[in-house]
N, C-alpha and C positions, 0 to 999 in steps of 0.2 A: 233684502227680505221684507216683503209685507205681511202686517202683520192686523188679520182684520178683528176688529171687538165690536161682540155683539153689547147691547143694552145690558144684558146682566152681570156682564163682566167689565164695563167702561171705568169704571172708578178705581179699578185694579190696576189699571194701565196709563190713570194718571199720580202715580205717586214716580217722585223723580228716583230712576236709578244711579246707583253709586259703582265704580269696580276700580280694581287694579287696572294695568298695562295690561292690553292684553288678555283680558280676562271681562266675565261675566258677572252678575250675582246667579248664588245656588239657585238652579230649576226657575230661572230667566234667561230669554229667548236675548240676542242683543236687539236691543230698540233701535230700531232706526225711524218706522213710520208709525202712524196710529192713523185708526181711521174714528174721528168722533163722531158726534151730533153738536151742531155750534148750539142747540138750543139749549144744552143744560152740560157741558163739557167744562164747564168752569167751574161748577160744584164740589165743593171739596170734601176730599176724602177721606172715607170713616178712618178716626185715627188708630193707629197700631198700640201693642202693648208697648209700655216702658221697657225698655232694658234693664230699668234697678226699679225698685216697688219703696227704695229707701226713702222718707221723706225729707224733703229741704227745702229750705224757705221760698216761696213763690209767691208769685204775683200775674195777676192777668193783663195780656196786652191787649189795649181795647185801639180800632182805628179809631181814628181823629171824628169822622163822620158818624159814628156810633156815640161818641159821646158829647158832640155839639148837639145831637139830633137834627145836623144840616138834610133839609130834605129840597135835592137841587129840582129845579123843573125840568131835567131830561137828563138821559145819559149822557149825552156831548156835553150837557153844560158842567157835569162832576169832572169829565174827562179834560174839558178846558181847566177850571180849576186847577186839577191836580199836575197838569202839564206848567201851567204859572206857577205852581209851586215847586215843579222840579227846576225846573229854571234858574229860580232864585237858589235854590239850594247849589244846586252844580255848578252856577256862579262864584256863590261863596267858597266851595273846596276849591276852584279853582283858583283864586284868589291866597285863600289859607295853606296848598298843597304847592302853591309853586314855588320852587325855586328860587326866585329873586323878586319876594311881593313886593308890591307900587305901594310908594307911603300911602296911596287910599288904603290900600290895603289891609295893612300894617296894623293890630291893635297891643291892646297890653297884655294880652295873652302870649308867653311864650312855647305853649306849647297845649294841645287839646282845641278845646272852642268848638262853638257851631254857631251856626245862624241862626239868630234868634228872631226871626222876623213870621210872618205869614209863609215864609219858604220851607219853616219846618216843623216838624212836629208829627208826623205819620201816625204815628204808633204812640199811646199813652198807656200811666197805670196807675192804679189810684192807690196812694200811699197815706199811712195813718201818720201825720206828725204828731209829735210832743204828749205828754200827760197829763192830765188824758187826751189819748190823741185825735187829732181833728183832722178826716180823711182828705186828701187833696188829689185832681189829677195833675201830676204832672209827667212832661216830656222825655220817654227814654232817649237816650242817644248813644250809641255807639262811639259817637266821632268824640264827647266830651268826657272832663273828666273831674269837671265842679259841680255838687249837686248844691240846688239851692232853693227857695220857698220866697216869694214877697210876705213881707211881715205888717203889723200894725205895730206902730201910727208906720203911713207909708206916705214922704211928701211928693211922691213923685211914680205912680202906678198905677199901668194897664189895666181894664175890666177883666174881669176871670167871671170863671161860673162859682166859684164855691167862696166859701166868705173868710179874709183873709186870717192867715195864722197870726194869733199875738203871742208873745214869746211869754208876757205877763202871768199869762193862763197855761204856763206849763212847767210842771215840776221839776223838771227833766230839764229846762233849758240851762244851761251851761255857758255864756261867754268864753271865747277862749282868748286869754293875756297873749299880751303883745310877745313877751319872751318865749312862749312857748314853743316845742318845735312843731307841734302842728302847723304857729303861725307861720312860721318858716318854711316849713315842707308848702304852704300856699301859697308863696311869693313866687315858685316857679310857674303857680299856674293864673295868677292874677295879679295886680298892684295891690299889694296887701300894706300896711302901714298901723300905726300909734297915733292915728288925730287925736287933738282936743288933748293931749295927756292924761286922756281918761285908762289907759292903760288896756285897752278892750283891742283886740285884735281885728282893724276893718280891713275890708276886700272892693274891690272891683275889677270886675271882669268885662272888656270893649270886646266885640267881636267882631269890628269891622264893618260892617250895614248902620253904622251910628245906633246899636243898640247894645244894650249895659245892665249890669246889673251892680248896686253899690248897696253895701250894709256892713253887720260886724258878722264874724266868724262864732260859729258857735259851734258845741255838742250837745246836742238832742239825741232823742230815743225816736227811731219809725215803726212802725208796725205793719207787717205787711199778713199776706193771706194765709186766712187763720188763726190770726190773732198771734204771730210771732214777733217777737220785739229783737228788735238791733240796735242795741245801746251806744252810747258814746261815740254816736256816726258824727264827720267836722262835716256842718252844714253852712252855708250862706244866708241869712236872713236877709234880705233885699228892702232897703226903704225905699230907695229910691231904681226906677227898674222904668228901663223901654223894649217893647217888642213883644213879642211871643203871638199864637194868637189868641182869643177872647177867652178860650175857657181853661186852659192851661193854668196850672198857679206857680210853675217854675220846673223845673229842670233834674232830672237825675240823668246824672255820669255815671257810664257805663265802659269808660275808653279805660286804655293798656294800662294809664297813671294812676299812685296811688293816692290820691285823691277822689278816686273814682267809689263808687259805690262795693264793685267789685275788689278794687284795691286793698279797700278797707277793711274786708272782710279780712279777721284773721285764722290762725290754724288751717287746719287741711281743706278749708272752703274758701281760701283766701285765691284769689285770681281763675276760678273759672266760675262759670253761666253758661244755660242752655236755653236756648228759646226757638219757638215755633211761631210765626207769625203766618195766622190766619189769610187766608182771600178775601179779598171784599168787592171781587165783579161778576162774585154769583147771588149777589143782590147790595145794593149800592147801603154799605155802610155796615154790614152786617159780619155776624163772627165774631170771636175773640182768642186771642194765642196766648201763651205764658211763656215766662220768662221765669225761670229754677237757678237760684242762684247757689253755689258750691257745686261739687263735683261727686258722680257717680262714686261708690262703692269700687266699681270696677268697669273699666272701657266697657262702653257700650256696644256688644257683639253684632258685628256687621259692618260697622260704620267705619267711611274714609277717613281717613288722618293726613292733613295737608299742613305740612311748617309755615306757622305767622312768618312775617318779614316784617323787622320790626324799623320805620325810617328815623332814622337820628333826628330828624328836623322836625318830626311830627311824631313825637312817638305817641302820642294817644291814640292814633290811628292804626286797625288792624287789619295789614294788610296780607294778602296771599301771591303765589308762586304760579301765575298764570305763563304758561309759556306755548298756548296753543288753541283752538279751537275748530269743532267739527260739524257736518250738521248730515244726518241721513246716515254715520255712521263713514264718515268720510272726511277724513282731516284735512284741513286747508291749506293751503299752500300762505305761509305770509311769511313777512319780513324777520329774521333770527334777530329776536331781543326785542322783539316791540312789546312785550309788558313789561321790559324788567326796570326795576328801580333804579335810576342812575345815585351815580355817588354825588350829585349835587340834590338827591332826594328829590328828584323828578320825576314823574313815569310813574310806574308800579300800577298794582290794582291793591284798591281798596274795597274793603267789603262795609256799606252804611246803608242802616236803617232808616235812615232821613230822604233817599233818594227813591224813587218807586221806579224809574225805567235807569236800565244798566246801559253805560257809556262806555263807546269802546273808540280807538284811535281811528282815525279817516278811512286808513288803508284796510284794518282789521273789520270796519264795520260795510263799505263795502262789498267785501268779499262774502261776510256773512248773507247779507242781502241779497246778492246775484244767485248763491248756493240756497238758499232759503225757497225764492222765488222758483227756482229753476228745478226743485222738489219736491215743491207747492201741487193740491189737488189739480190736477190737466184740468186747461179750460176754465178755471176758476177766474170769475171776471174780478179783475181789478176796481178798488175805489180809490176815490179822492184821499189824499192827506189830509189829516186831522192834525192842526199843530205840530208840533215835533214828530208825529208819528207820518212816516213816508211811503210803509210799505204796506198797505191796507188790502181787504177785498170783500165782498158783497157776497157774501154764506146765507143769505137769506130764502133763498130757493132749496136750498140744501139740505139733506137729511143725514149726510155720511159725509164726511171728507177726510181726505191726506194729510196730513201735520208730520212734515218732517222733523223729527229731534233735533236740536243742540246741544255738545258738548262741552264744557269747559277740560281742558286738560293742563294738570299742573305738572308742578317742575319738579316733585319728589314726594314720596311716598312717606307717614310715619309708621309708627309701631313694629316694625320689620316687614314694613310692604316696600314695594317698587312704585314710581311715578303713578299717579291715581287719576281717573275723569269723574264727574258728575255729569251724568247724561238728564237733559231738563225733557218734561212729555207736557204736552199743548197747552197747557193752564200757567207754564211760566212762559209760555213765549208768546201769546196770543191774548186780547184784551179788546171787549166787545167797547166800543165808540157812540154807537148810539143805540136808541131802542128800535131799531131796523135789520139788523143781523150784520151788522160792518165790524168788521173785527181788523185789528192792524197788528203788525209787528214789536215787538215793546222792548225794540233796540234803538237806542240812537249813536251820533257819529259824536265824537267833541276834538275841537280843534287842540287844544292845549291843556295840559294837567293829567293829573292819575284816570287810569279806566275807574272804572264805580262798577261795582256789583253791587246792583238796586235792591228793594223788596219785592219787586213782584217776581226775582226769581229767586227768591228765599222763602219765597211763601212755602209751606205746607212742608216744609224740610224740617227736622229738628238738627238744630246748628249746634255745636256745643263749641263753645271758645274756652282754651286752658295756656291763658298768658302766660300761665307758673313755669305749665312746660313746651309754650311757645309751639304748640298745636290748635288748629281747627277743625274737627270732625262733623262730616254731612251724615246724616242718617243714623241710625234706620227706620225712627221711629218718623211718625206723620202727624201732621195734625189738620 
């Protein structure tokens, strides 16, 4: 079935659909094609209501481009960039996510971490530390689960944009004692120790790319949007610190450990978050998504419910139950168990906010790309590969084209539903290259390590992740 949209209907037909096996959403046609305009098909779409009106504590996710105010000299050279930086990044999980890491590999993390280098950082939010609090951006992640801050006096730290947190200038600030069990609960996730016999609780955390973060362990108060405080959060204050990039002032953990931001949280908002991250290649750098930390009132009505898979070897990592994929509305034929997790914690897909193009195994990607290609608007002339991007074409003539769907399909359904898909519409699979109308594919292949569900096709979805009860919900709201 094609299915053609006119101009005043386009942005209705790019919000991604969600269903059961089998099944449709209410008074939704099934997607298989769209027909856009490449000149403004990227635009994102007006967001839908909440499902709860309840307030809870939030923060806006700003991209990384938005708050450096990087203004690259063309679209290919953002598109370069971002490509160098997924690089590094899917390096690093491959590295951190295998199996049997190579001592390069190896750091004192035993569990969570991210790359702290110019590979990562996508997505930022600006958090008020200490009291009175002094607002900092720093890096959500997904993938970690220490948050932390560069502090003054710092003998050994990066340029940032904002002017560094001193702990001297806050009411709030808190050392936490070596005995404590916060110190303790942090030794699983850093070398934590008693230097100097000063009795003060220090940390350091290696992630492998020789970058670090070394300070004492504290509780401090944050303040996020709105002016809500979150008292008694164990933070890292960082004297000594390599990596990140320039305008970043450290780190907030967001992974499954309780160390994490989310972890921390306690009572009935303890282990879930919702976030919607923003597009930002309907004008380079622009936009902003949030991230609602605790949990609705009540499931939010509509929405797929997919079981985390949680991997013993990384459990900071929150992984999902991929066992198939479609495109047009046609399931592909691949190899039985090519996502699934092995018991030596190998495989699996991971869902990170650090990677922007989604990695899938040789065979699975592929198959994607012949079926993509081969449902592709007739005639449509092929372009050059741009970096990692293989599967391109030149829409610049073009006023209407074909976009065949993608579907992810999982391995089991929650809430009392059966096995669930997320069907993705042309804004998560397509990504303009330059300012000439070249738009490419924003799948790639990777030889080794877990699939990656990227951001660019999380964009404009509201995700709600619920550790507590080891669910992930797509939809239904948009942003």
């Amino acid at each position: 079935m094609d299915i053609a949209v006119t101009s005043s209907t386009l942005l209705l037909f790019l919000l991604a659909f969600v269903s059961t096996s089998g099944a449709s959403p209410p008074s939704s046609p099934s997607l298989r094609f769209q027909y856009i305009n490449p000149r403004n098909f990227t635009a994102a779409a007006a967001p839908s209501v909440p499902s709860s009106t309840t307030r809870r504590p939030s923060l806006q996710l700003l991209h990384r481009d938005t708050v450096s105010g990087t203004k690259h000299p063309s679209r290919r050279h953002a598109v370069l960039a971002l490509a160098s930086r997924d690089t590094a990044r899917v390096a690093y999980l491959q590295r951190r996510l295998s199996p049997s890491p190579s001592p390069s590999s190896t750091s004192s993390v035993e569990s969570g971490g991210t790359i702290v280098s110019h590979g990562s950082g996508e997505y930022l939010v600006r958090v008020g530390i200490g009291s009175p609090p002094l607002e900092q951006h720093l890096v959500a992640d997904t993938g970690s689960d220490v948050i932390w801050v560069q502090c003054s006096p710092c003998s050994d730290c990066y340029a940032q944009g904002d002017p560094l947190f001193d702990p001297a200038n806050s009411a709030s600030f808190s050392p936490v004692p070596c005995n404590s069990g916060v110190c303790r609960a942090a030794a699983r996730y850093s070398s934590s120790s008693c230097g100097g016999g000063g009795g003060e609780c220090e940390y350091k955390v290696s992630y492998g790319d020789k970058s670090y973060t070394n300070g004492v362990l504290a509780l401090e108060t944050l303040t996020l949007d709105g002016g809500t405080e979150v008292q008694g959060v164990a933070m890292g204050c960082g004297h000594e610190n390599r990596g990140l990039f320039a305008e970043a002032a450290g780190l907030l953990g967001l992974g499954w450990g309780p160390m994490s931001l989310v972890g921390q949280l306690g009572g009935a908002a303890g282990g879930a978050f919702s976030y919607c991250l923003a597009g930002y290649y309907s004008g380079e750098g622009s936009g902003s998504g949030s991230l609602v930390l605790g949990r609705e009132d009540a499931a939010p009505t509509g929405a797929v419910w997919v079981p985390l898979v949680r991997n013993p070897d990384a459990p900071s990592f929150y992984y999902v139950g991929v066992n198939g994929l479609g495109v047009a509305g046609e399931r592909l034929q691949l190899q039985d168990g090519l996502f699934d997790l092995g018991d030596d914690g190998g495989g699996g897909v991971v869902m990170d906010t650090g990677t922007a193009v989604t990695r899938l195994p040789a065979e699975a990607y592929a198959a994607l790309r012949g079926a993509f290609a081969g449902a592709f608007e007739e005639g449509a002339p092929r372009a050059p590969g741009v970096s990692l991007f293989d599967t391109c074409y030149d829409l610049s003539g073009y006023a209407s084209v074909r976009v065949p769907t993608v579907a992810l399909y999982f391995g089991g359904g929650g809430q009392g539903q059966e096995a669930a898909s997320l069907t993705l519409p042309a804004r998560n699979l397509l990504v303009p290259v330059d300012d000439g109308g070249t738009y490419c594919l924003a799948f790639a292949a990777v030889a080794s390590g877990p699939s990656i569900l990227g951001n660019i096709q999380q964009q404009g979805i509201e995700i709600t992740v619920d550790s507590a009860s080891g669910y992930v919900g797509f939809g239904p709201a948009t942003c």
